[in-house]
PyMOL Python script that loads the backbone (N, CA, C, O; Angstrom):
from pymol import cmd

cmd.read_pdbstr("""\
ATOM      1  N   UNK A   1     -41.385-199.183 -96.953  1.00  0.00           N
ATOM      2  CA  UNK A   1     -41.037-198.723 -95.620  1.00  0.00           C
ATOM      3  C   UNK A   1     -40.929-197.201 -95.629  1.00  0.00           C
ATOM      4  O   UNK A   1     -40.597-196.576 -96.636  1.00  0.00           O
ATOM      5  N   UNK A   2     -41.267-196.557 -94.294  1.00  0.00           N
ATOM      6  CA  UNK A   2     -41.416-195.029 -94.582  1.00  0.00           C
ATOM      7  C   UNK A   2     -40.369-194.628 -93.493  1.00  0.00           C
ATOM      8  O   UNK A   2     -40.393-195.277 -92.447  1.00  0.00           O
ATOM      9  N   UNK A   3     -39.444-193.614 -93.633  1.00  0.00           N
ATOM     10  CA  UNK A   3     -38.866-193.192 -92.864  1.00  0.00           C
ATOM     11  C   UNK A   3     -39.558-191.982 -91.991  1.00  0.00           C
ATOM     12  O   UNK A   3     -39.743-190.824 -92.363  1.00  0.00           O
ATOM     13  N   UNK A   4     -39.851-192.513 -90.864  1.00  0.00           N
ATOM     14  CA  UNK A   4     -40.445-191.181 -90.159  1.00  0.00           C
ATOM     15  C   UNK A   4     -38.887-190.239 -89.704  1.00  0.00           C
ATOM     16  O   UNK A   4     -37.735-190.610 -89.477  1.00  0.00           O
ATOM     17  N   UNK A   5     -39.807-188.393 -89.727  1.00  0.00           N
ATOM     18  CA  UNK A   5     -38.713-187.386 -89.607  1.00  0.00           C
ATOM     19  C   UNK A   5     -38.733-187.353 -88.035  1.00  0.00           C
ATOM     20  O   UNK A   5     -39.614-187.417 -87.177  1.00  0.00           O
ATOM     21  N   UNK A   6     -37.714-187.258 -88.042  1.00  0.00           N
ATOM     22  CA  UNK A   6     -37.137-187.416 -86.125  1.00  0.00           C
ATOM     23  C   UNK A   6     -38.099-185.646 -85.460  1.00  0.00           C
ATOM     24  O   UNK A   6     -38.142-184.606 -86.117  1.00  0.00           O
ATOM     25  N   UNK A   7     -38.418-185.754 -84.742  1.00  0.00           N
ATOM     26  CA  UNK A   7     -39.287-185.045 -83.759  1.00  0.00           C
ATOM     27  C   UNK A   7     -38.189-184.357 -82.416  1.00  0.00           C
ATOM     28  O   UNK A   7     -37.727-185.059 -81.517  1.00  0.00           O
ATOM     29  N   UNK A   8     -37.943-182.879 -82.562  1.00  0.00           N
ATOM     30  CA  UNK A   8     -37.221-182.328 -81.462  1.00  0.00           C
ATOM     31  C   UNK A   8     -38.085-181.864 -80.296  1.00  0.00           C
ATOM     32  O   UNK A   8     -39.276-181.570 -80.391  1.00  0.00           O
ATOM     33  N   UNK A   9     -37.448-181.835 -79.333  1.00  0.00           N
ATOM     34  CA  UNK A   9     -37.794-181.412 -78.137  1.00  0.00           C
ATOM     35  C   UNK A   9     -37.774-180.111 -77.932  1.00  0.00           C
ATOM     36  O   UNK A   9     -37.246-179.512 -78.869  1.00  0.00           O
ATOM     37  N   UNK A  10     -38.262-179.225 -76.794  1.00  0.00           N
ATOM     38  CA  UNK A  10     -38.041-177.776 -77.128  1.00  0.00           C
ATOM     39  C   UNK A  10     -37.077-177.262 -76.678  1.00  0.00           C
ATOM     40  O   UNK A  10     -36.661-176.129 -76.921  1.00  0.00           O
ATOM     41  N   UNK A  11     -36.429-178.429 -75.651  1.00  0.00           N
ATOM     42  CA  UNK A  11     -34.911-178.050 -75.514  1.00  0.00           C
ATOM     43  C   UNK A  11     -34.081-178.071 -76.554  1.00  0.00           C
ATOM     44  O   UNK A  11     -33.543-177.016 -76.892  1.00  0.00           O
ATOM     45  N   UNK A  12     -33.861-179.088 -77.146  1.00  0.00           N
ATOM     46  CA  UNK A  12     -32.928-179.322 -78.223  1.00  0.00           C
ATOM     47  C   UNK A  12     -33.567-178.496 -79.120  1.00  0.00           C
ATOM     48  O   UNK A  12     -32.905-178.541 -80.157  1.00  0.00           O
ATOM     49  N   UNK A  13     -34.513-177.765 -79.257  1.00  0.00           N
ATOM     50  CA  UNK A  13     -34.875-176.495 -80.449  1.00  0.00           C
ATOM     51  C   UNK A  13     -33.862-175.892 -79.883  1.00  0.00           C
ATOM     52  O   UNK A  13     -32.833-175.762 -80.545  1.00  0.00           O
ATOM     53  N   UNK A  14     -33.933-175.315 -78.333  1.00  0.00           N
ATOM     54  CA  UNK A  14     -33.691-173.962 -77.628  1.00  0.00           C
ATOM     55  C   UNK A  14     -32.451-174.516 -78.041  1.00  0.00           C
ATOM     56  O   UNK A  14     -32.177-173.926 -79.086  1.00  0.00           O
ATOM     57  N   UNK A  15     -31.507-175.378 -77.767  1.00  0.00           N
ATOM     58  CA  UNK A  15     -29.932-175.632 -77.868  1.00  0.00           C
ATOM     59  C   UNK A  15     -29.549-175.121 -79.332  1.00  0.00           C
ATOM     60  O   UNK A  15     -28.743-174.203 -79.481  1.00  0.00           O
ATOM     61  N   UNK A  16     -30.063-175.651 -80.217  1.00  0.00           N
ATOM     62  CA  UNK A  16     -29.718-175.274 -81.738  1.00  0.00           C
ATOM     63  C   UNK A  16     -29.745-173.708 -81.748  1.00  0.00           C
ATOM     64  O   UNK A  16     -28.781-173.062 -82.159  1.00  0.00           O
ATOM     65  N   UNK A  17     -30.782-173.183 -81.323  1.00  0.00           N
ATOM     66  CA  UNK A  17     -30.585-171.840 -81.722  1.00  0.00           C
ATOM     67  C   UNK A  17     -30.079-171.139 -80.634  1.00  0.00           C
ATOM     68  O   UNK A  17     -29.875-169.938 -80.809  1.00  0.00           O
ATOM     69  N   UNK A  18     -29.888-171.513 -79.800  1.00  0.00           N
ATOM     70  CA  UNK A  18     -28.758-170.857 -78.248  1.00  0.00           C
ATOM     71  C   UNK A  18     -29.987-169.875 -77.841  1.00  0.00           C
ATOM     72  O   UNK A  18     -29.722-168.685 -77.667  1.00  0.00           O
ATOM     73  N   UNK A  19     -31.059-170.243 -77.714  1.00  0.00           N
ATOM     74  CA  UNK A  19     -31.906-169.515 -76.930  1.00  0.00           C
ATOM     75  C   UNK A  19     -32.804-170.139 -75.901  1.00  0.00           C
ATOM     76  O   UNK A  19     -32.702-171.360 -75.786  1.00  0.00           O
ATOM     77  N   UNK A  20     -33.828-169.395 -74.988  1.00  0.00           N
ATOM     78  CA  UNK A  20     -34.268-170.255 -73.872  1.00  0.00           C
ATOM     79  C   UNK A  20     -35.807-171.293 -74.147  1.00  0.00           C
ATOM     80  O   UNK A  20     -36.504-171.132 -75.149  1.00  0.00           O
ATOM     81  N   UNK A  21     -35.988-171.880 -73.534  1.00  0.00           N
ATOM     82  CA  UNK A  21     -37.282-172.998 -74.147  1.00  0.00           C
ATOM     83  C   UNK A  21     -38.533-172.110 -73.754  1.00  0.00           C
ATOM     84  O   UNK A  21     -39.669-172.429 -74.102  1.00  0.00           O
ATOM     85  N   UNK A  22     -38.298-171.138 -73.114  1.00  0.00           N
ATOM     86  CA  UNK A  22     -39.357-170.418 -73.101  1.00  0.00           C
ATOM     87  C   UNK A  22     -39.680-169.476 -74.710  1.00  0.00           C
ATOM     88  O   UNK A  22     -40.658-169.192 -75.401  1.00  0.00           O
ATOM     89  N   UNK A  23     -38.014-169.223 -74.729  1.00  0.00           N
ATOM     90  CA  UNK A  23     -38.404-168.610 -75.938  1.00  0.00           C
ATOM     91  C   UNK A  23     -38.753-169.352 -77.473  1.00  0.00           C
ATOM     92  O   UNK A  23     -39.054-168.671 -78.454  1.00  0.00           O
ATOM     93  N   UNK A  24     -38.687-170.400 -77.495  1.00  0.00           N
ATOM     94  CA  UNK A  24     -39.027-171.517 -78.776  1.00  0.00           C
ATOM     95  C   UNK A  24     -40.765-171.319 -77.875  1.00  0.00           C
ATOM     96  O   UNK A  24     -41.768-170.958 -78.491  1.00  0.00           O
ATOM     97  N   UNK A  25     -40.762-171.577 -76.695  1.00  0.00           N
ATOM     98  CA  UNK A  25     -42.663-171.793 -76.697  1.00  0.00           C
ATOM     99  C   UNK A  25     -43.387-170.710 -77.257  1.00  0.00           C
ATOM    100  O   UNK A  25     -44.449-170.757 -77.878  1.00  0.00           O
ATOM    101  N   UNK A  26     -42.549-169.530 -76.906  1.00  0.00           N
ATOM    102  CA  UNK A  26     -42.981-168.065 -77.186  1.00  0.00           C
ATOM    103  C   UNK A  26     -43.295-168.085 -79.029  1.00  0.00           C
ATOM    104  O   UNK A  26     -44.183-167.370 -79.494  1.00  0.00           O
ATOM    105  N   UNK A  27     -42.633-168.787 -79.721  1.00  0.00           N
ATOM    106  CA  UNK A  27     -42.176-168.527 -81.184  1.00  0.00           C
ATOM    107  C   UNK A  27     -43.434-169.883 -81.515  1.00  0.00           C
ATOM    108  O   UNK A  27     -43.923-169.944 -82.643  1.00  0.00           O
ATOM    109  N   UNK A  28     -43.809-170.786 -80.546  1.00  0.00           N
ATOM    110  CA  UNK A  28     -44.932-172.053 -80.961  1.00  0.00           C
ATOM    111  C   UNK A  28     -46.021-171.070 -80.774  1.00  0.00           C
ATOM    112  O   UNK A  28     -46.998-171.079 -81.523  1.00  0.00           O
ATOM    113  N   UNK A  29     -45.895-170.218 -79.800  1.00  0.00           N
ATOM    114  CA  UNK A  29     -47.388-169.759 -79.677  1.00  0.00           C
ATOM    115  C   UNK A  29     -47.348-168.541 -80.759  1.00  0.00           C
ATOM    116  O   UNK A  29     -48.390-168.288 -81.364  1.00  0.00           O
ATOM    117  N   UNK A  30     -46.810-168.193 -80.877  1.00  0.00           N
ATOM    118  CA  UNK A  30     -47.202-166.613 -81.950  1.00  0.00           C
ATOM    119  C   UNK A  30     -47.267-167.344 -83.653  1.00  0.00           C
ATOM    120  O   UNK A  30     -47.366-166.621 -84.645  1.00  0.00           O
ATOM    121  N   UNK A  31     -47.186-168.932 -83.739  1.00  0.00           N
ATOM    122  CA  UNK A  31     -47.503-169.624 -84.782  1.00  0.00           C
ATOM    123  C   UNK A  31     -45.766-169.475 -85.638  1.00  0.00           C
ATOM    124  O   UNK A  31     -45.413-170.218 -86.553  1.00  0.00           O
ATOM    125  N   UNK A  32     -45.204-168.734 -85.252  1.00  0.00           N
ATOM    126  CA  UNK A  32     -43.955-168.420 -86.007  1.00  0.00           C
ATOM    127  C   UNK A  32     -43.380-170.040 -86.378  1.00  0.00           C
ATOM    128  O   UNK A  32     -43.017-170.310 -87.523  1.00  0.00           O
ATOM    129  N   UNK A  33     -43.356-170.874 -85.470  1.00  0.00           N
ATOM    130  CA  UNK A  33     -42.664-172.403 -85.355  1.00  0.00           C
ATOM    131  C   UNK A  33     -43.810-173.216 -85.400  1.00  0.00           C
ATOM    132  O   UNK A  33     -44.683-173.096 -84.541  1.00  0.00           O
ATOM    133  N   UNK A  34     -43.919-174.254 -86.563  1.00  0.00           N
ATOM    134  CA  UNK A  34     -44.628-174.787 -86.445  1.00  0.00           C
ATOM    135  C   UNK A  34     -44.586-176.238 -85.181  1.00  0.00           C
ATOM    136  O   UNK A  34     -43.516-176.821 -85.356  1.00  0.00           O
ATOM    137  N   UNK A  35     -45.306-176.835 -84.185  1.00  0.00           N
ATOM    138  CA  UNK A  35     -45.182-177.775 -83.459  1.00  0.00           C
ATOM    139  C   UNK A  35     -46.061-178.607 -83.311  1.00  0.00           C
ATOM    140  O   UNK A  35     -47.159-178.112 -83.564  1.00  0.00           O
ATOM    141  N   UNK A  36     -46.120-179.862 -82.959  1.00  0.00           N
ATOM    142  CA  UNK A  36     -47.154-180.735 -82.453  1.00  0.00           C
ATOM    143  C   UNK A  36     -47.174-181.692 -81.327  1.00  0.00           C
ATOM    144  O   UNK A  36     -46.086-181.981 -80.829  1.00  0.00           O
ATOM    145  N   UNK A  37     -48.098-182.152 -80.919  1.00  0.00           N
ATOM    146  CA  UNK A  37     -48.067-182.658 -79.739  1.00  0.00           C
ATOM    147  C   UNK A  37     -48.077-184.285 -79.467  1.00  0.00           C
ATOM    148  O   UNK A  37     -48.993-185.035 -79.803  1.00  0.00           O
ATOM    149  N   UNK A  38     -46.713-184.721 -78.703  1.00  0.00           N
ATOM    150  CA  UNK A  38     -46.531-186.060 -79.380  1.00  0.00           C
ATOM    151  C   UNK A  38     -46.109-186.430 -77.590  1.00  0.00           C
ATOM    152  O   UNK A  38     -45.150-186.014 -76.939  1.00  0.00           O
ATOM    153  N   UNK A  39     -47.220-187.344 -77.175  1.00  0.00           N
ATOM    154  CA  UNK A  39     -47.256-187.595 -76.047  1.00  0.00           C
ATOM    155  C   UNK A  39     -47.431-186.806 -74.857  1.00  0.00           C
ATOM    156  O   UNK A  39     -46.945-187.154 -73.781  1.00  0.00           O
ATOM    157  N   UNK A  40     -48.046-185.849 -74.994  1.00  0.00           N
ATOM    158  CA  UNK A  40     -48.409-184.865 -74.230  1.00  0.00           C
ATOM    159  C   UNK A  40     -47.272-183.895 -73.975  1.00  0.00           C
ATOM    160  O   UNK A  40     -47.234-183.191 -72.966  1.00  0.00           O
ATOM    161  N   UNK A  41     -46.205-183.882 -75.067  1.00  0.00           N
ATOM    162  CA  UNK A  41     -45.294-182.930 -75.354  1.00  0.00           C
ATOM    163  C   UNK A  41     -45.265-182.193 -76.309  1.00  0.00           C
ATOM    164  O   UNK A  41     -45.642-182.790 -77.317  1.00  0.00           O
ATOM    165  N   UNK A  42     -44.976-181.090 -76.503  1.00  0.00           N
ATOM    166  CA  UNK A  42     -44.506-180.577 -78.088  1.00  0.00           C
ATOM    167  C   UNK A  42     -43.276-180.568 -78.624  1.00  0.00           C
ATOM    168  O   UNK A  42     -42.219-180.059 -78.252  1.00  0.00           O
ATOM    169  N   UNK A  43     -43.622-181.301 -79.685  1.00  0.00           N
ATOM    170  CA  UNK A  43     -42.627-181.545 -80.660  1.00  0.00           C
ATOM    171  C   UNK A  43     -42.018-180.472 -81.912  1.00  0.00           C
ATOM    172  O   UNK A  43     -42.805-179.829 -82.607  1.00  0.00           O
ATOM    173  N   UNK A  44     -40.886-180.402 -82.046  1.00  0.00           N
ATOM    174  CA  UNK A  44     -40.992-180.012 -83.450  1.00  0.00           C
ATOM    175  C   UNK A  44     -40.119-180.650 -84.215  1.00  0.00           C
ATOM    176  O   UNK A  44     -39.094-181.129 -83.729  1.00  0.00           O
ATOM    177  N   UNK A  45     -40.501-180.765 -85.892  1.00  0.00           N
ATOM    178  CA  UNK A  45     -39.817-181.316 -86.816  1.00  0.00           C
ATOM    179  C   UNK A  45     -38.949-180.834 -87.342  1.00  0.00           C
ATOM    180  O   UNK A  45     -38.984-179.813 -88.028  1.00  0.00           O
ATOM    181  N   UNK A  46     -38.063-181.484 -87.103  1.00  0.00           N
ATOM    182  CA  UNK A  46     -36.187-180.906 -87.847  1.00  0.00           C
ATOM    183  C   UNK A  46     -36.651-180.329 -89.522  1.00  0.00           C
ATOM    184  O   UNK A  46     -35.723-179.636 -89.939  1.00  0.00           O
ATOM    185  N   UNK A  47     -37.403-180.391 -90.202  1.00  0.00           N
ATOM    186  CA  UNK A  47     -37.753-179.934 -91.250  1.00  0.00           C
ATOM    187  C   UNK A  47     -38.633-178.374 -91.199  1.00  0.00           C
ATOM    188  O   UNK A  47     -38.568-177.360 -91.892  1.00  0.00           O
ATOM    189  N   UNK A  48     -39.495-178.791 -89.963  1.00  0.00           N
ATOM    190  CA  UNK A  48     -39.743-177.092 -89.662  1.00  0.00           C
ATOM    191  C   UNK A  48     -38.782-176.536 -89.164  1.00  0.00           C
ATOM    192  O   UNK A  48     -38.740-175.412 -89.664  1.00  0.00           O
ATOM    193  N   UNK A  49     -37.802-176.696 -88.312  1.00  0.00           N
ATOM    194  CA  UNK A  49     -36.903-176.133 -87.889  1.00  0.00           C
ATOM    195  C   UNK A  49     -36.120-175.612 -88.912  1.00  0.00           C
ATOM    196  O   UNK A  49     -35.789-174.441 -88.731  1.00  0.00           O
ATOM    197  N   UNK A  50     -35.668-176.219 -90.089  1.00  0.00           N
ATOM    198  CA  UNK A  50     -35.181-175.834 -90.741  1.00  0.00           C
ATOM    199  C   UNK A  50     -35.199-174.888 -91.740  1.00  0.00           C
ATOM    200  O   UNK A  50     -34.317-174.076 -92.016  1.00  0.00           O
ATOM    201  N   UNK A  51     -36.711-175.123 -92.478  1.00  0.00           N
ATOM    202  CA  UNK A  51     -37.230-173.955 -92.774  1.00  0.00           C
ATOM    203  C   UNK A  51     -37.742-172.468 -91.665  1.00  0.00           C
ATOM    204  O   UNK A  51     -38.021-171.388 -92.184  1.00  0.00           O
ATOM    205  N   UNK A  52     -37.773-172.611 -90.643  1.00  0.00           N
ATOM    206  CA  UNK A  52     -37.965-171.480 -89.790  1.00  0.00           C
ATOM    207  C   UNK A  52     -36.468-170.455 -89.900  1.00  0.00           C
ATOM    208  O   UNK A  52     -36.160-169.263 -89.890  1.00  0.00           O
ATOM    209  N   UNK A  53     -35.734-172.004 -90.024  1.00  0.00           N
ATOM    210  CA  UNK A  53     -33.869-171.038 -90.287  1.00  0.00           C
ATOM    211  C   UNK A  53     -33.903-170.228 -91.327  1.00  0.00           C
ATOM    212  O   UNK A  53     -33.577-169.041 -91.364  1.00  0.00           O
ATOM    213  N   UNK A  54     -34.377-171.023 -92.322  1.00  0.00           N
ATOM    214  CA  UNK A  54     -34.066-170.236 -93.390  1.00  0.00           C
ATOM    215  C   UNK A  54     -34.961-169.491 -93.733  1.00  0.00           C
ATOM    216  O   UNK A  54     -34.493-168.652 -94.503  1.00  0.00           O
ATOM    217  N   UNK A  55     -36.560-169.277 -93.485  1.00  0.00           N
ATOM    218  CA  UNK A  55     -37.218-167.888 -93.381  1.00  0.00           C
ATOM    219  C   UNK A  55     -36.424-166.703 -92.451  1.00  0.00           C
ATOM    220  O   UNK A  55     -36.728-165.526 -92.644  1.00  0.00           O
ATOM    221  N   UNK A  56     -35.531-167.008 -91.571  1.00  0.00           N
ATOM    222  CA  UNK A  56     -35.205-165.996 -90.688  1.00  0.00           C
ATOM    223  C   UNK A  56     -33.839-165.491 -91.708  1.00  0.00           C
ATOM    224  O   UNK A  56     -33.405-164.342 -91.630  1.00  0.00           O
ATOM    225  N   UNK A  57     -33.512-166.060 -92.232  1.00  0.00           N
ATOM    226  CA  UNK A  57     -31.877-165.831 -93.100  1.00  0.00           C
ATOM    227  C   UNK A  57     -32.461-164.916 -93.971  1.00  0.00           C
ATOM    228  O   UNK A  57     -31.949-163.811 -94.150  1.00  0.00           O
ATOM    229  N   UNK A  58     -33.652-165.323 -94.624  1.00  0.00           N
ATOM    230  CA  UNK A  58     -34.262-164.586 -96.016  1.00  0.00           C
ATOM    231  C   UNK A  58     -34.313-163.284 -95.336  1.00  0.00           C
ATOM    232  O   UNK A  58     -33.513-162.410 -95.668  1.00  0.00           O
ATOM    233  N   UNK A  59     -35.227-163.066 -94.370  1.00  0.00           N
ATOM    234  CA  UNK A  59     -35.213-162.007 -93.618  1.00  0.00           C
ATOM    235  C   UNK A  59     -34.704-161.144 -93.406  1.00  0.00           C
ATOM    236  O   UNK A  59     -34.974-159.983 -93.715  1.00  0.00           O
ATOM    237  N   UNK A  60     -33.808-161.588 -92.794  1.00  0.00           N
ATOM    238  CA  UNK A  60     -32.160-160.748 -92.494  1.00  0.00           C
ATOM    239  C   UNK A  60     -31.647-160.685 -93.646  1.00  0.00           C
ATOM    240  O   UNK A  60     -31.096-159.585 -93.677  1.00  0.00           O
ATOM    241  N   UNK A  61     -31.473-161.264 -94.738  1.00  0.00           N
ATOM    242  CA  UNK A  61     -30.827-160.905 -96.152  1.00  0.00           C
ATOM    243  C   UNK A  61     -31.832-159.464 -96.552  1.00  0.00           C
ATOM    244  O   UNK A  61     -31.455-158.294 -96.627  1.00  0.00           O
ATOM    245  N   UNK A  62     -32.988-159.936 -96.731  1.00  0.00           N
ATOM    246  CA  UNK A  62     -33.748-158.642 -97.094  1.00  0.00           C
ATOM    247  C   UNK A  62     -33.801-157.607 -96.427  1.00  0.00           C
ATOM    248  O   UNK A  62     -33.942-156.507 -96.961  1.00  0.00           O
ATOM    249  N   UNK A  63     -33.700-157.769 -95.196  1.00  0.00           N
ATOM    250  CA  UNK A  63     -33.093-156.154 -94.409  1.00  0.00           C
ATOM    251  C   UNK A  63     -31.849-155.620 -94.834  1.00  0.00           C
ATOM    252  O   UNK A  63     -31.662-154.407 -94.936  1.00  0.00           O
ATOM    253  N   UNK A  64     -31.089-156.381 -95.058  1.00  0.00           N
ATOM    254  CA  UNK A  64     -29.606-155.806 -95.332  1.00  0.00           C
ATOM    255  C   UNK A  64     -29.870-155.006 -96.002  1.00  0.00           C
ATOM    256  O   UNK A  64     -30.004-153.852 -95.596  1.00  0.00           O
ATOM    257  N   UNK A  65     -30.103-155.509 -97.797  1.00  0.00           N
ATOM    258  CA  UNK A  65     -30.487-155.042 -99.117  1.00  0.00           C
ATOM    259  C   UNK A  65     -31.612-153.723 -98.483  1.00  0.00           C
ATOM    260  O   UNK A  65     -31.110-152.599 -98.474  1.00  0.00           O
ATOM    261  N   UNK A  66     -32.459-153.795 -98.187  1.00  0.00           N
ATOM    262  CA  UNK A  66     -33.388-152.746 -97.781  1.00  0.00           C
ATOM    263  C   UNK A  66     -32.256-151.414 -96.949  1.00  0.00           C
ATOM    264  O   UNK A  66     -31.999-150.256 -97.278  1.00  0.00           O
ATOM    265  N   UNK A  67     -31.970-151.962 -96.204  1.00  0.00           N
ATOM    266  CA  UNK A  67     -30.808-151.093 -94.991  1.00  0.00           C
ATOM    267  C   UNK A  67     -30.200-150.648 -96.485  1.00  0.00           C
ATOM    268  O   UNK A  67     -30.748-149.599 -96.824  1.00  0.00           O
ATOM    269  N   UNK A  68     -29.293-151.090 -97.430  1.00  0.00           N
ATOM    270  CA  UNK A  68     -28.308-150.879 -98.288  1.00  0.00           C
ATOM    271  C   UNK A  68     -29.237-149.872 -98.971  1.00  0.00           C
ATOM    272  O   UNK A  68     -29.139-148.657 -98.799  1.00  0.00           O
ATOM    273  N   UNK A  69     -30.287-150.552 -99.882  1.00  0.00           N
ATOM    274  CA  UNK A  69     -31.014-149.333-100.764  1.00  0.00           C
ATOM    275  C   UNK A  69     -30.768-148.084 -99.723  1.00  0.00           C
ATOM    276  O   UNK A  69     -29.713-147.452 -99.774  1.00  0.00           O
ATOM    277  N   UNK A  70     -31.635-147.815 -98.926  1.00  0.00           N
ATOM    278  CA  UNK A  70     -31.568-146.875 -98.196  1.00  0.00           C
ATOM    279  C   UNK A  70     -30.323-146.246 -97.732  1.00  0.00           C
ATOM    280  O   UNK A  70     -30.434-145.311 -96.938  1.00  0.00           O
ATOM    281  N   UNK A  71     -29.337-146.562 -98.050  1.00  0.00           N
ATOM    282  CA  UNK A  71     -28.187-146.016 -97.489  1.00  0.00           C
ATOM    283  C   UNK A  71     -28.005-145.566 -99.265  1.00  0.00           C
ATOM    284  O   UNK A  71     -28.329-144.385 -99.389  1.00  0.00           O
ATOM    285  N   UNK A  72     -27.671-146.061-100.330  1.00  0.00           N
ATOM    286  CA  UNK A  72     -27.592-145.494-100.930  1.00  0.00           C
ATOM    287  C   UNK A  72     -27.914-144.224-102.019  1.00  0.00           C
ATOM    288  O   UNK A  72     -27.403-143.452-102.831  1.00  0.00           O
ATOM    289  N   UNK A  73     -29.192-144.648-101.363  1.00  0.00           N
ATOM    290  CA  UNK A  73     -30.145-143.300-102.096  1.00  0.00           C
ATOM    291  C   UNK A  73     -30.188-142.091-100.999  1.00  0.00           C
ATOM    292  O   UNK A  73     -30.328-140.957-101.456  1.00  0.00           O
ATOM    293  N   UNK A  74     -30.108-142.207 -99.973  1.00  0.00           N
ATOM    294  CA  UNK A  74     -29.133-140.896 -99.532  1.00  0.00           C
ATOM    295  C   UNK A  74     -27.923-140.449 -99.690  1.00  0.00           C
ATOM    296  O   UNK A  74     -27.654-139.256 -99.551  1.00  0.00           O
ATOM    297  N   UNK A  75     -27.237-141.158 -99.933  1.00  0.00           N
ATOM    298  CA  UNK A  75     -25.782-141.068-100.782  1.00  0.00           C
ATOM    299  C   UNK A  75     -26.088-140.398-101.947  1.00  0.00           C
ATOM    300  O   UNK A  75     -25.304-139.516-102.298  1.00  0.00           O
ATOM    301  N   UNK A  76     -27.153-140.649-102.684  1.00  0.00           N
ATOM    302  CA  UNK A  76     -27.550-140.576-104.331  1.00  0.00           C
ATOM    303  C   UNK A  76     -28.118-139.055-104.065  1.00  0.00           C
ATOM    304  O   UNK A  76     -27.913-138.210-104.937  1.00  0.00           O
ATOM    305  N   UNK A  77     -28.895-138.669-102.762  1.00  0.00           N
ATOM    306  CA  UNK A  77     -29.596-137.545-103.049  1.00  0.00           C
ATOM    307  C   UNK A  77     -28.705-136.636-102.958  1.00  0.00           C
ATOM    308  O   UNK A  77     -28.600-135.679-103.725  1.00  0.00           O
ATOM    309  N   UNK A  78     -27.812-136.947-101.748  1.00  0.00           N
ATOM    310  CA  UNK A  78     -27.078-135.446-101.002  1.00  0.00           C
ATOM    311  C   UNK A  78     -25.224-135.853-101.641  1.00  0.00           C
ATOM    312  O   UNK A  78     -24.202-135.400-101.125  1.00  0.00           O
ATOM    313  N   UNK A  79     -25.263-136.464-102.420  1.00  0.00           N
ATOM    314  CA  UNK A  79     -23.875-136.718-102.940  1.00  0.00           C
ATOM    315  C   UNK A  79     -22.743-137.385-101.415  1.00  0.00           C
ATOM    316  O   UNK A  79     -23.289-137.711-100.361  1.00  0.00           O
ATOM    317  N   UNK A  80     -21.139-137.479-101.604  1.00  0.00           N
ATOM    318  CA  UNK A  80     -20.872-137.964-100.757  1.00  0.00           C
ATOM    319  C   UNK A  80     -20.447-137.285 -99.738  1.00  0.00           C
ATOM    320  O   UNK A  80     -20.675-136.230-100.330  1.00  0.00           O
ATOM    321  N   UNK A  81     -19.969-136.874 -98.581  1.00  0.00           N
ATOM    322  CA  UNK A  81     -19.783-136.349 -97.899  1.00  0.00           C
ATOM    323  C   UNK A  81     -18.557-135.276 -97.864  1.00  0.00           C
ATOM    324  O   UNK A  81     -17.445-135.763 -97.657  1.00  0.00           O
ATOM    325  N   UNK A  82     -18.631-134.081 -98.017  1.00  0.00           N
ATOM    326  CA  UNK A  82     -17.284-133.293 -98.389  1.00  0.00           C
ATOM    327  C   UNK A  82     -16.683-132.871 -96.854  1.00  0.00           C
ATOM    328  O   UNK A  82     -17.274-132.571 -95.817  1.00  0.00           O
ATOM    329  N   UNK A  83     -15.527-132.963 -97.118  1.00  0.00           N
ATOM    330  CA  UNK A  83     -14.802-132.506 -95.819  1.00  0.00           C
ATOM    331  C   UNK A  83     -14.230-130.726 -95.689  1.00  0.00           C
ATOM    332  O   UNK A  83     -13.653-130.336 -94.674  1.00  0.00           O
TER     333      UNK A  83
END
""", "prot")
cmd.dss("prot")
cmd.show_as("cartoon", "prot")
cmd.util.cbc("prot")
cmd.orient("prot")
């Protein structure tokens, strides 16, 4: 027996991430979200969803670290700030 993965709506995308269903269509069409079409709707899979989360976390982790390098190597060039 196979467990099929439950299939979201683009509302219940938009609800999870507190944004509008225009903007989940916006994120199907620029390929960012993967979706498919399941009864003349689009679907997406709680497993893409999930990985879309966590490409966006990686993301934002790696900006931080990037933001941080960069903050510290100006720190590093011009020393710390004298009053």
């Amino acid at each position: 027996m196979t467990i099929r993965e439950p299939y979201l709506s683009l509302a219940d995308v938009a609800l999870t991430l507190d944004v509008s269903v225009r903007d989940i269509a916006q994120l199907i069409a620029d390929g960012e979200l993967p979706a498919i079409r399941v009864g003349g709707q689009q679907r997406v899979t709680q497993s893409s969803l999930e990985e879309y989360l966590a490409d966006q976390h990686e993301q934002q982790r790696r900006s931080a670290l990037w933001q941080g390098s960069q903050t510290a190597s100006v720190i590093d060039l011009f020393g710390p700030r004298s009053k």
